[in-house]
C-alpha positions, 0 to 999 in steps of 0.5 A: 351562169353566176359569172356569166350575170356578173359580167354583165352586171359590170357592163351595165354599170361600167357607163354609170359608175366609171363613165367619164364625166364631160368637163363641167363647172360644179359647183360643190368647192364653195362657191355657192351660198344658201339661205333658208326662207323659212317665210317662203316670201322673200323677193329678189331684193330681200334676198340681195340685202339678205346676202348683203348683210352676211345671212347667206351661208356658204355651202360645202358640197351640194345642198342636200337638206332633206324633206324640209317645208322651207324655201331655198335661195342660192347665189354664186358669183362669176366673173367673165372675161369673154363673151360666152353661152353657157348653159346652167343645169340644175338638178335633180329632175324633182324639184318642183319650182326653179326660178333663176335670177341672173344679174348681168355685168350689164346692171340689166336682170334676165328672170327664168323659170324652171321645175318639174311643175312645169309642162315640157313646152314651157321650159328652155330646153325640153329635158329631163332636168332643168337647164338655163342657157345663159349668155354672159357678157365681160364682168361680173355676174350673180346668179340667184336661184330659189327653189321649192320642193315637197320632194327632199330638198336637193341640188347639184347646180353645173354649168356647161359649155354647149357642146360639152352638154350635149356630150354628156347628154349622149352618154348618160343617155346611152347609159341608162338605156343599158340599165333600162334594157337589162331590166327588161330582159330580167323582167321578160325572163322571170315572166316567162319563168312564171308561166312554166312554173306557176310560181308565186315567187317569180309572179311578185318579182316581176311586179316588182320590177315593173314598178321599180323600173317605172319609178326610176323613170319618175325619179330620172325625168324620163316621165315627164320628159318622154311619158307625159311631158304635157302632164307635171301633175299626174308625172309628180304624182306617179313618182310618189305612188311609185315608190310607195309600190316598190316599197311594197313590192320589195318588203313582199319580194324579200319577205318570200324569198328569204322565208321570213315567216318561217325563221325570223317571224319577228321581221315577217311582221316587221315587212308587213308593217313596212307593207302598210306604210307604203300603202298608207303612203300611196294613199297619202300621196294621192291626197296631197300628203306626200312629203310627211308620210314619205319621210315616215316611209324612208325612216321604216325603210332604213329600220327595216334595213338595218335587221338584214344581219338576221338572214345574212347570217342565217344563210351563211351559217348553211355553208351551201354555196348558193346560200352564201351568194345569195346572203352577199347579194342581199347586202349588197342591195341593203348597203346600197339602199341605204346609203340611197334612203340616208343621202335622201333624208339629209343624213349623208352628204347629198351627191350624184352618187346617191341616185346612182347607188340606189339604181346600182342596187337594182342591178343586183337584182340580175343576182336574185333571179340566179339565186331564185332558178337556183333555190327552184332547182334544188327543190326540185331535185329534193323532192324528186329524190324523197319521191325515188326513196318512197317508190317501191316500184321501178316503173314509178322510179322511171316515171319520176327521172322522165319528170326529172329531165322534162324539168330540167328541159324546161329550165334549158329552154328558158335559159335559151329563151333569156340569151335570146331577149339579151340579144334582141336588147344587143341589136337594139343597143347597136342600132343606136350606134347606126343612128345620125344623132341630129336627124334620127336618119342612118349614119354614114357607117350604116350607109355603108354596111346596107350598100355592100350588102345590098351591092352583093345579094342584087348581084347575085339576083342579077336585079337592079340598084338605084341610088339617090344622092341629095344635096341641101341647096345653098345649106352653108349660106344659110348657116352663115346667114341664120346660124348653126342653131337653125341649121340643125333644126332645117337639116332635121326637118329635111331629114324627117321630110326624106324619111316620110316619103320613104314607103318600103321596108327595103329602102335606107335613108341616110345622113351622109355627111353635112348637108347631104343625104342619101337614099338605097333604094334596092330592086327599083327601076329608073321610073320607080327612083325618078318618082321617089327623087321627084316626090322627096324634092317636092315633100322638101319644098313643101316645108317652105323653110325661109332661105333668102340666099337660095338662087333656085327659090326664097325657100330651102331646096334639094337637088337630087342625082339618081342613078340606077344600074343592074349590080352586074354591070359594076365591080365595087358599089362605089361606082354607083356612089361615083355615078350618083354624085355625077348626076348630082353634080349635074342637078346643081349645075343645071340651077338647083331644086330638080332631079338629075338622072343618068340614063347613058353611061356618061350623062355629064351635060347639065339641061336649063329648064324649069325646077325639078324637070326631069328629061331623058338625055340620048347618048352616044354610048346607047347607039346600036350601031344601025344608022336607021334604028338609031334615028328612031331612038332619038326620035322616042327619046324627043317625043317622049320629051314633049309628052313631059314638057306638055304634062309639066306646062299644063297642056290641055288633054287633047293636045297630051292625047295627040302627042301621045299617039305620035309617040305610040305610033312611033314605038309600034314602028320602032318595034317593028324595024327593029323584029325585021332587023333582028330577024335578017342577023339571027338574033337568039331568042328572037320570039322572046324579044317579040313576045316582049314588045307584044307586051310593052305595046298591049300595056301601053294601050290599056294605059292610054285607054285609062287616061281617055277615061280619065282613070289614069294621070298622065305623069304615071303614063309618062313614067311607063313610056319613057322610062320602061318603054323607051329608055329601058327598053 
């Protein structure tokens, strides 16, 4: 178990700690200078002469000056001998107020403003640090920036290329959701370990941990970021609260695990000190006090941390195994935190590593839920050994080795209850790795995996598979026209609109590449995914997104092809990707913004008509091989035809009513041909065949009875004879 926690352990710190690094200007070798306004007034003209006259000190590393009341100025200078956008982050994510001053080569001055005082909507980009996307033109720009903070005063300033940003946005996101993820299934296991065994110890860890997460989440923008992106002040707020809780929660945690009180009753009473600091801060923060009492807190912390030697060697002395791993893992958190507590108060240089050692120590915690288990156990088998000396009877002994195992039953079951939750956190991790990272869609690799599975298990049910291809209309001379920036927002909001029609669990919608899209949609007949292509199409149009380059209309369309076949019928699932392309094809061809759908084998001949019209198409390959039964298909598919065509153009309901009993009339005396035909070749299962025309023809007259009493639309009318009747059939 302890090698099985270590090695997770360096998997979750394997992105953090040795993840690469996008390539990126940081500017940590000198190149930034710094003044302290200790007046807190000065302007953008005061700060230039300032730095005119030699005030502004250069800066080794990152500014890093603790909690100071004082107001900073930074400058850096850059030459540029290209156009180019570059993006400037500034972090980390606390610093209250951020203004940018940019003096352009040009002599002109852009002003921005940034900082976690600021609600989400009103910052260039919304992001859990603050980031400045800059266009520098061939020359020489200054760059001013000032900031204000009651947090530490610290800064790392980057600049990005664009596509290097969002990169390294990717990584570390993935980065911190790995450690966010082994928290909570630390948190969920200990839980479940308090409600077995009722024991306080694993109750406070898992407060502990759930503060702990919570503050990490202030401390990384996730808060105010995802949480209350709306709300700086109460995010502000909940970070200084949660520190001040975990500070409380981690005095108490140690305090009981190491049985403070009972062998170092000196650093018993020192926690409880530290206990009443964090809770005179919590208060503190709440009426605005935050930076002085939680620098008094910081200070109480690295005292307190410094008299972990006590316990270490204490625990070591016992030269149980248990013991001494529990010992190193105390250190290790120790260590880690206050290298975090002295990079925060200005004590030790202030870098990236200072948030990432403080987070690191928190993985040690996986280590501390061992030894907990460990110390549990082991107590259990003391007492139940001092139990079996004291019994002097056999029965009792039985009774006690039966309590024994139930015990260690319950231990394995909580085991067992743990590998579950890491593996629901695994299939979470991995359904990021199936996730089109602009429209949030499936990717094509998911695409893919859902296709042959679905290809397999509807072969084996022998039921039918509809595939809709769907291809953006004209999407690269709207790049060309309006930019890639645009283009990304239009394919997201496609995406989002696809998404939103989708209604059952079963169906995938998916990015497959580009401008084109694609939706599974398994056991779905002809007349389901004509209504879901034509559904998708209009919630598309719906968007009216501007798109002056689009022949089919002034706004951004679809064209959708859409094939459905029994799985059966095909060896390999990229047939139907082939037919489906087909029929997109076809869509294109025929104008653009319509459904194009393949009722014969080979529906290659594009149909003019009006957008988004769908028709049924008679093909050679549907004849029977009867020359008068094949004159009567062809005549339902052209009065199935005029039904759609009246229904589209607005036709009023008798003249509908009278082309639906022509067609109705007609399907009867097909039906009827056909029996009388079948009977004269002994046909198989003629009764059967019967019985399903008596059906078809009974639940078409229930529906056109609905549509006389106006209880039915007859584009759904249509859908059952033309499709299930007519084309199916």
């Amino acid at each position: 178990m302890r090698a099985f926690l270590l090695g997770l352990l360096l998997l979750i710190l394997s992105p953090l700690l040795h993840g690469e690094v996008p390539p990126a200007i940081t500017f940590d070798q000198g190149q930034i200078t710094v003044l302290r306004d200790k007046s807190k007034q000065l302007t953008l003209e005061q700060a230039r002469a300032a730095h005119a006259e030699g005030q502004f000190k250069p800066l080794a590393g990152h500014l890093g000056l603790g909690y100071i009341p004082d107001v900073v100025w930074l400058r850096v200078s850059i030459a540029q001998e290209n156009p180019a956008a570059r993006w400037l982050e500034v972090m980390p994510p606390y610093l209250d107020d951020i203004r940018l001053f940019h003096l352009r080569s040009d002599g002109k001055i852009d002003v921005r403003r940034s900082g976690d005082s600021l609600p989400q909507s009103s910052k260039e980009e919304p992001y859990r640090g603050h980031l400045f996307k800059l266009d520098f033109q061939p020359g020489d720009h200054e760059i001013f920036i000032r900031l204000q903070t009651t947090s530490t005063m610290a800064a790392i300033v980057k600049l990005w290329q664009p596509r290097e940003f969002e990169q390294h946005l990717r990584s570390s996101y993935f980065g911190f959701g790995l450690y966010f993820s082994l928290m909570l299934t630390v948190l969920l296991f200990n839980a479940a370990n308090w409600l077995v065994a009722r024991r306080t110890i694993f109750l406070v860890y898992v407060g502990y941990l759930l503060i702990i997460s919570i503050q990490w989440l202030g401390i990384n923008g996730f808060t105010s970021e995802f949480l209350l992106p709306e709300r700086p002040d109460l995010a502000n707020m909940s970070v200084g609260l949660m520190i001040s809780l975990v500070a409380a929660m981690a005095w108490l945690f140690f305090m009981m695990i190491l049985e403070l009180k009972r062998y170092h009753p000196f650093l018993h009473r020192l926690s409880q000190f530290g206990i009443s600091i964090s809770l005179a801060t919590f208060v503190a923060t709440l009426l605005g006090y935050y930076q002085i009492f939680m620098a008094i807190l910081l200070m109480v912390g690295t005292v307190s941390l410094l008299t972990v030697p006590w316990p270490i060697w204490r625990l070591w002395k016992t030269g149980e195994v248990w013991a001494r791993l529990l010992a190193l893992a105390y250190l290790l958190y120790a260590l880690l935190s206050l290298f975090n507590i002295l990079g925060t108060l200005a004590i030790f240089p202030f870098n990236e590593w200072n948030i990432l050692a403080g987070m690191a120590s928190n993985m040690a915690h996986v280590l501390f839920l061992h030894f907990a288990i460990l110390l549990h156990y082991r107590r259990i088998e003391a007492d139940h050994a001092a139990a079996l000396e004291k019994a002097a009877l056999a029965e009792r002994q039985a009774t006690l080795d039966r309590a024994h195992r139930a015990e260690q039953d319950k231990l394995l079951r909580m085991m067992d209850e743990r590998t579950t939750e890491l593996e629901v956190a695994n299939k979470k991790l991995a359904a990021l790795s199936n996730t089109d990272g602009l429209t949030g869609l499936a990717n094509r690799r998911r695409f893919n995996e859902v296709l042959n599975a679905e290809f397999l298990r509807l072969k084996r049910s022998e039921a039918q598979l509809s595939l809709l291809m769907i291809d953006v209309d004209h999407f690269k001379k709207f790049n060309d026209r309006y930019g890639h920036i645009p283009g990304d927002n239009c394919l997201t909001a496609v995406g989002q609109a696809i998404h939103s029609v989708i209604g059952r669990a079963s169906d995938l919608a998916a990015r497959y590449g580009g401008e084109e899209f694609a939706v599974i949609a398994p056991e779905t007949n002809a007349s389901g995914a004509r209504s879901l292509a034509e559904r998708i199409r209009q919630s598309v149009e719906a968007l009216a997104i501007p798109h002056a380059a689009n022949t089919a209309a002034p706004h951004i369309t679809i064209s959708i092809g859409v094939v459905t076949r029994y799985a059966t019928e095909m060896d390999i699932p990229e047939t139907i990707v082939s037919l489906a392309d087909r029929a997109l094809y076809r869509a294109k061809e025929a104008g653009r913004n319509r459904v194009e759908i393949t009722v014969g084998e080979h529906d290659d001949e594009p149909r003019k008509g009006q957008p988004g019209l769908v028709r049924l198409v008679w093909k050679d390959i549907a004849e029977s091989g009867n020359e008068s039964l094949d004159r009567e298909h062809q005549s339902l598919f052209d009065l199935a035809n005029l039904l759609l065509s009246a229904a589209v153009e607005g036709a009023s309901k008798e003249e509908c009513t009278l082309l639906l009993n022509q067609l109705l009339n007609a399907v009867v005396t097909h039906f009827s041909d056909e029996e009388a035909l079948l009977a004269t070749t002994n046909f198989p299962d003629i009764e059967h065949h019967a019985r399903c025309h008596q059906e078809l023809v009974a639940k078409a007259l229930d529906m056109a009875e609905r549509f006389e009493r106006d209880e039915l639309p007859v584009g759904d009318l249509f859908s059952f004879l033309a499709y299930d009747v007519v084309a199916q059939h």
